[in-house]
C-alpha positions in Angstrom: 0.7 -0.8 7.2 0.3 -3.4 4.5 -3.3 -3.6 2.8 -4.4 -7.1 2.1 -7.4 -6.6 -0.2 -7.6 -10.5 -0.7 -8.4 -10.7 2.9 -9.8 -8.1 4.1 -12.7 -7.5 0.6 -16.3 -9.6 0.3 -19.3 -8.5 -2.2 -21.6 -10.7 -0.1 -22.6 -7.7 1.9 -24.2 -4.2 1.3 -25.0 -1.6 3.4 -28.3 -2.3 4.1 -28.1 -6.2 4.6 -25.3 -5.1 7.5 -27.7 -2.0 9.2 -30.5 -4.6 10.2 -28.0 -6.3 12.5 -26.1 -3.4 13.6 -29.0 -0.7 14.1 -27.3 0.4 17.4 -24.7 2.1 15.8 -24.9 5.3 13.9 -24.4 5.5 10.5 -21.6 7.6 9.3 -21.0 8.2 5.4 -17.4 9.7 4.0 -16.4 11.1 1.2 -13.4 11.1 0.1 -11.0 11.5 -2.7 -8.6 9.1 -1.5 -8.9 5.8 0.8 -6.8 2.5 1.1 -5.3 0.7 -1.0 -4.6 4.1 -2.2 -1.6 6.2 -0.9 -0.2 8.6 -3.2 -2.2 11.5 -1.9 -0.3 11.1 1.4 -1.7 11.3 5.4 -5.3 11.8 5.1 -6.0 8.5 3.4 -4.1 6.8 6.2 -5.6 8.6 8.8 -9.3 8.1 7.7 -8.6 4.2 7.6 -7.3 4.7 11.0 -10.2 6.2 12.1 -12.9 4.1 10.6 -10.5 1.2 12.1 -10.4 2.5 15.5 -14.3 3.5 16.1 -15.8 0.6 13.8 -17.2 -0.6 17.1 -19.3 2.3 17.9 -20.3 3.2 14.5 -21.4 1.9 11.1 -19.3 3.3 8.4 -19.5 3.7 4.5 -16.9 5.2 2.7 -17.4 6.8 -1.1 -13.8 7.4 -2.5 -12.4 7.3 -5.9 -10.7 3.6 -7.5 -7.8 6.0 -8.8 -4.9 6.4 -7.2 -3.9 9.6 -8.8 -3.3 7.6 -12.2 -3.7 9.8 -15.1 -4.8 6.3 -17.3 -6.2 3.8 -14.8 -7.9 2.9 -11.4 -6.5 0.8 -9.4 -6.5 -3.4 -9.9 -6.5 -4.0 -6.6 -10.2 -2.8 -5.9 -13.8 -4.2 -6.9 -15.1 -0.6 -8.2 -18.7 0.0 -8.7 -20.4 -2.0 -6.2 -20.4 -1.9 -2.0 -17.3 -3.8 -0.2 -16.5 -4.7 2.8 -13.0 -3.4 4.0 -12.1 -3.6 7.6 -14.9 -1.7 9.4 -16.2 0.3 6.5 -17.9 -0.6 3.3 -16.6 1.0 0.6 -17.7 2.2 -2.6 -14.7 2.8 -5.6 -16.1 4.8 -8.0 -14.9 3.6 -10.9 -15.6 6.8 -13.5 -13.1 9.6 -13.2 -15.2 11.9 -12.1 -18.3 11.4 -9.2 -21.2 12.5 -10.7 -24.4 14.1 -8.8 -27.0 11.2 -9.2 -24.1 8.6 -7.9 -24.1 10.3 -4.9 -27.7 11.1 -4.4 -27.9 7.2 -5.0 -25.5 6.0 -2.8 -26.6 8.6 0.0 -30.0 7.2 -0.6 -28.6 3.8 0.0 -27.1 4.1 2.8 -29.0 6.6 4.7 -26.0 8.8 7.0 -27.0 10.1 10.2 -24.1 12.1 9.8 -22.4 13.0 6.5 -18.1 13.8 6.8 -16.1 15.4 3.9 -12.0 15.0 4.1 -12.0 18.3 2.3 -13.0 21.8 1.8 -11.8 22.6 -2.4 -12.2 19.2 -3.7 -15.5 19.6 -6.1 -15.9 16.3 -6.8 -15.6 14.8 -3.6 -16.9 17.7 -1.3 -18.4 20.6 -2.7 -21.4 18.6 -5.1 -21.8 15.4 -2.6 -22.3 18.5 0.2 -25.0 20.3 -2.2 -26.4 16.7 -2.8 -26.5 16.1 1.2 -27.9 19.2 2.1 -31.1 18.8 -0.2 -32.2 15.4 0.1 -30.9 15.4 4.0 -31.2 19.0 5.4 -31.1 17.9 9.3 -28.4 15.7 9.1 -25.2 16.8 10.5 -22.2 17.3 8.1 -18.6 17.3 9.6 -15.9 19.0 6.9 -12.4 18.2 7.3 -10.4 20.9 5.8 -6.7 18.9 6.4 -4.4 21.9 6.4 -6.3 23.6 3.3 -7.0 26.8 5.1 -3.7 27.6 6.5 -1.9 31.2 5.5 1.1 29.0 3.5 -1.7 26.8 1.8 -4.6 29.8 0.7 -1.5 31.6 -0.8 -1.5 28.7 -3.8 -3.8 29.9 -6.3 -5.1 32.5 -3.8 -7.6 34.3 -6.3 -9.7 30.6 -7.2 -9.6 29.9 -3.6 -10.7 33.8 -2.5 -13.5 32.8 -4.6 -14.6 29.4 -3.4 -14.8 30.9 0.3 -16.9 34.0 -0.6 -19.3 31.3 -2.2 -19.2 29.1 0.4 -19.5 32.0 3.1 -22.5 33.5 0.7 -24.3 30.2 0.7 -23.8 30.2 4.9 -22.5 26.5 4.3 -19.7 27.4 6.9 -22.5 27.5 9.8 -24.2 24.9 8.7 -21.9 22.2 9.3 -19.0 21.1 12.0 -15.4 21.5 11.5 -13.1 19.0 12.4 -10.0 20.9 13.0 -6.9 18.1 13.9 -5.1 20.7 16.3 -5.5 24.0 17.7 -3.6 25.8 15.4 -6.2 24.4 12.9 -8.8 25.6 14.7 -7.3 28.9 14.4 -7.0 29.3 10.7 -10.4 27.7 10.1 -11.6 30.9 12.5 -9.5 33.1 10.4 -11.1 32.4 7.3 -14.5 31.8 8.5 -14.8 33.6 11.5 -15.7 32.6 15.4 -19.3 32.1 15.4 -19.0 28.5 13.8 -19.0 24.7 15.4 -15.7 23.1 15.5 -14.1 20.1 16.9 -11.1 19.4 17.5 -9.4 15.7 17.2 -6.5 14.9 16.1 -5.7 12.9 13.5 -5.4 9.1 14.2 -2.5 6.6 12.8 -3.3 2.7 12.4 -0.9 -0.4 12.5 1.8 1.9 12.4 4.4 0.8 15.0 3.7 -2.4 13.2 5.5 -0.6 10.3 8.9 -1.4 11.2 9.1 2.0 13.7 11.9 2.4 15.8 13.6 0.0 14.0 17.1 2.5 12.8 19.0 0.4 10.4 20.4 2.8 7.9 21.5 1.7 4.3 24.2 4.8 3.1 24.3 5.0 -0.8 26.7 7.9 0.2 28.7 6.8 3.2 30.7 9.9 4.0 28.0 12.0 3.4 24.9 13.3 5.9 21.9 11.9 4.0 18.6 13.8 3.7 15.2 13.2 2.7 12.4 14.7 1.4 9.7 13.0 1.4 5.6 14.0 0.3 3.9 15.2 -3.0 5.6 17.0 -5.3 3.6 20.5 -5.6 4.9 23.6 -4.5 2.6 23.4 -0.9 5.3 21.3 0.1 8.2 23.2 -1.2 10.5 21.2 -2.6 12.7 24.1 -3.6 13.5 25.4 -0.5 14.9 21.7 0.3 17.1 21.6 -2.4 18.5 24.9 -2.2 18.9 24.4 1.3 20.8 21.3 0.6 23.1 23.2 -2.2 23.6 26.1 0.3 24.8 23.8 2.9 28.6 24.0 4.5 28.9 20.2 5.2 29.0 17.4 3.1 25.2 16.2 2.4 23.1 14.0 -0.3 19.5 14.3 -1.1 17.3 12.2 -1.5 13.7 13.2 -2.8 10.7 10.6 -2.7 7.0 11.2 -3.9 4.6 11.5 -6.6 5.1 14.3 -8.9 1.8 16.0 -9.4 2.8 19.3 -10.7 5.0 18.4 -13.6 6.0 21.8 -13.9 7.3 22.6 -10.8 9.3 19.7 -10.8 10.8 20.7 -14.3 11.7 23.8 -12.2 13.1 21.9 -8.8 15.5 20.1 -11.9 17.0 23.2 -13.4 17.6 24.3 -10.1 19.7 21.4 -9.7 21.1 21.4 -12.9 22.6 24.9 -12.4 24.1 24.5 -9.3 27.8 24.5 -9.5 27.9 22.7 -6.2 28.4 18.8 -6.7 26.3 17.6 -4.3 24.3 14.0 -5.1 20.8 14.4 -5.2 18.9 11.7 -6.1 14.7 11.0 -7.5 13.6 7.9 -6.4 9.7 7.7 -7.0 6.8 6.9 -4.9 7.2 4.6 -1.9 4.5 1.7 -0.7 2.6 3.0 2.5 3.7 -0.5 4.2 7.3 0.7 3.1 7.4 4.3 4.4 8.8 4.4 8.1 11.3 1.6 6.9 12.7 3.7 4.2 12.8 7.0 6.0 14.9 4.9 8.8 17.8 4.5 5.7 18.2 8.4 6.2 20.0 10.5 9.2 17.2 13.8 8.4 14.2 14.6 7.1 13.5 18.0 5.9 10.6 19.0 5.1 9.6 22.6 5.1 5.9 23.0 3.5 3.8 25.8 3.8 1.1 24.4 6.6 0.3 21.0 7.7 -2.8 19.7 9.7 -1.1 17.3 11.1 1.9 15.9 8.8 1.6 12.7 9.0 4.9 11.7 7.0 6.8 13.7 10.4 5.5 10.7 12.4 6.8 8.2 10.1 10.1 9.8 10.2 9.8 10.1 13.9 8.7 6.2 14.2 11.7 5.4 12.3 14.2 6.9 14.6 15.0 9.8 11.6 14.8 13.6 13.3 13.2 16.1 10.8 13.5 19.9 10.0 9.5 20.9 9.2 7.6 24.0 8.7 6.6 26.6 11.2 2.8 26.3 10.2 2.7 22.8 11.4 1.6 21.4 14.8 5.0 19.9 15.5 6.1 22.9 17.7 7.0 20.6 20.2 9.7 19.2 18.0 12.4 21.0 19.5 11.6 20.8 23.3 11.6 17.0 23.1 15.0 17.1 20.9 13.5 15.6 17.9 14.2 18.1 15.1 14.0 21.6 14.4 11.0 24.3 13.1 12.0 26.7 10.5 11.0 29.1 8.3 10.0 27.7 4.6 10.9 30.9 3.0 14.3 30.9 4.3 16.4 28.3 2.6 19.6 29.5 4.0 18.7 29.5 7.5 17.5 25.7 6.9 20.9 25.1 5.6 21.8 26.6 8.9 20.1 23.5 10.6 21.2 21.0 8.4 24.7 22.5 9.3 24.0 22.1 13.0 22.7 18.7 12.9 25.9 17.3 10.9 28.4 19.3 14.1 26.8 17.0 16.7 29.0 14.3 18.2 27.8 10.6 17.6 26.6 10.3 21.2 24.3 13.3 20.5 22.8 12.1 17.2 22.0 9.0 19.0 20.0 10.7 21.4 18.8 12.6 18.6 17.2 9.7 17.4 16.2 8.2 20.6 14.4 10.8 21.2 12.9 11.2 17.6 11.7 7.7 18.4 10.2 8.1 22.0 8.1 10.9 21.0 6.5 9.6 18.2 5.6 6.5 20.5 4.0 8.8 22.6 1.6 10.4 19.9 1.0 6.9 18.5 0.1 5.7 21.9 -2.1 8.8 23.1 -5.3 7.1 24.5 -7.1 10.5 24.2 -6.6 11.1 20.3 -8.7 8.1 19.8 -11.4 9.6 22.5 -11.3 12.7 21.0 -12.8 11.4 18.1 -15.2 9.5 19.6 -16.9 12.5 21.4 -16.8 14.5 18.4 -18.7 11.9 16.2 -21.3 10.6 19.7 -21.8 14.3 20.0 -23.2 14.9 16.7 -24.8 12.1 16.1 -27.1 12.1 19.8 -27.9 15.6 18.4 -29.4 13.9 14.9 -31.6 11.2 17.2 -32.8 13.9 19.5 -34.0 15.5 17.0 -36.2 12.6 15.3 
């Protein structure tokens, strides 16, 4: 999905000027860490655009996100930051300091006027936690939907467990958790927001929505081998230890057959990487794997379509939304157990495992590289079919809709 930003931006129109003709339509405010052009921070960017892009019909959106892209030095200098623009179905403001500060959100809350107010996370501070506060003061009866995106599964609260034990005690204290609506992408989310939280709270479930991206080059299995006698791997998402980058590698050493890696993704935890590379280092098995940096979101399903696996065992997904891509592309994947891909398996697309078990991944890998060519054909075929299938699911889309028409007919009954 390529962003066109000369296209798709104007500054001609604000929020406002746009609500006089479109009064119909509820008015929908997100906050968010991360939007389009940005992609570094992986799926939920994507998804949010997808959503906005798919229900921008039936409601007016505004989107408050942050003109960095992860960049330690700059924002990005492809955005107009500081000011409302329009992009696709949403206007969206880039906030151009480094950090969003409580009176810029009052102000552009004030602006716009939400009938309903959704976060795309539950521990960012910045984007969530004082834009939330802010809402629930100068707006106290409009609904608030929080999306926690895989934060509160058992592999993800283990990462700095203690801050996090804390953040939920204050959040539980404060009784913010039954004062908003959950958006949970799958049932297993559901279930580890009701873990954490408890049963007595509101939550929807809709999953999470891909835009443009059979238009991505999906499907399309034209494989470029840098290492032709070998199996080639990939890993492919952030570099932090959620999404367990060692386990891949060790998995990869560990290995029987003849197999390259290759790893793609920001590195935001310089440290752990350091780590990941002395465990190469130190191996005494020569086995090529390769750092290639970040990869363009219009780029993605065509370079995971270069590779014969992904593998990709984190510790909890929401959805995953780099498993798609891989799917799209024709390339089967290995993921985590505490992701919604369960399904995987029955429809002969790749393999669940356990992320703490390197060897037994190694196992799979080792299984994968036995099958006949007709079988890793159909392998891939199937790979393919199935992520057609979720791409294509007419409810996903409908699912969302309900969630959003139900909250918001709630907000107008009320006034």
């Amino acid at each position: 999905m390529a962003f066109h930003l000369h296209h798709q931006y104007s500054s001609q129109e604000t929020p406002e000027k746009c609500e006089r003709s479109t009064q119909s339509n509820p008015r929908i405010a997100i906050f968010t860490r991360s939007y389009p052009p940005a992609y570094l921070r992986g799926g939920p960017a994507r998804s949010l655009h997808a959503l906005v892009q798919a229900l921008g019909a039936d409601f007016s959106f505004t989107v408050i996100t942050s003109a960095y892209d992860d960049s330690p030095k700059m924002p990005m200098r492809s955005v107009i930051r500081g000011q409302w623009n329009k992009f696709g179905y949403a206007f969206v403001w880039y906030e151009g300091k480094r950090r969003m500060r409580v009176c810029t959100a009052a102000r552009l809350l004030m602006q716009t006027r939400p009938e309903l107010v959704y976060f795309n996370s539950l521990f960012d501070y910045r984007f969530t936690v004082l834009p939330l506060l802010v809402t629930r003061i100068l707006f106290p009866r409009v609904p608030i939907v929080l999306a926690p995106r895989g934060e509160l599964s058992a592999g993800a609260l283990v990462l700095k467990r203690r801050k996090k034990r804390v953040f939920v005690a204050a959040f539980r204290f404060l009784k913010l958790h039954k004062a908003l609506a959950w958006h949970a992408s799958t049932g297993l989310e559901k279930a580890d927001i009701e873990r954490v939280f408890g049963s007595k709270i509101n939550i929807h479930i809709a999953i999470d929505l891909r835009y443009g991206l059979m238009n991505d080059g999906a499907g399309q299995i034209s494989r470029s081998r840098k290492y032709p006698v070998m199996t080639s791997l990939v890993f492919f998402s952030r570099i932090v230890p959620k999404k367990n980058l060692k386990a891949v590698i060790q998995a990869a050493l560990l290995a029987k057959s003849p197999v390259s890696l290759c790893i793609a993704g920001p590195i935001e935890d310089a440290k752990y990487w350091n780590d990941c590379q002395k465990l190469i280092s130190r191996s005494s098995c020569a086995r090529p794997i390769d750092y290639v940096g970040t990869v363009p979101a219009d780029e993605v399903v065509s370079f995971l379509g270069n590779f014969d696996l992904l593998v990709l065992p984190t510790y909890g997904e929401n959805f995953g939304h780099v498993v798609l891509e891989s799917l799209a592309a024709g390339t089967p994947a290995i993921v985590g157990n505490d992701t919604p891909w369960q399904v995987i398996e029955s429809s002969g697309a790749g393999w669940m495992c356990d992320p703490d078990k390197p060897g037994a991944i190694a196992e799979l890998i080792d299984n994968f590289v036995s099958l006949d060519e007709t079988a890793s054909e159909r392998m891939r075929a199937s790979a393919a079919e199935f992520a057609s299938r979720v791409i294509n699911d007419p409810s996903a889309i409908e699912a969302n809709r309900l969630m959003f028409n139900a909250l918001t007919l709630t907000r107008r009954v009320m006034n």
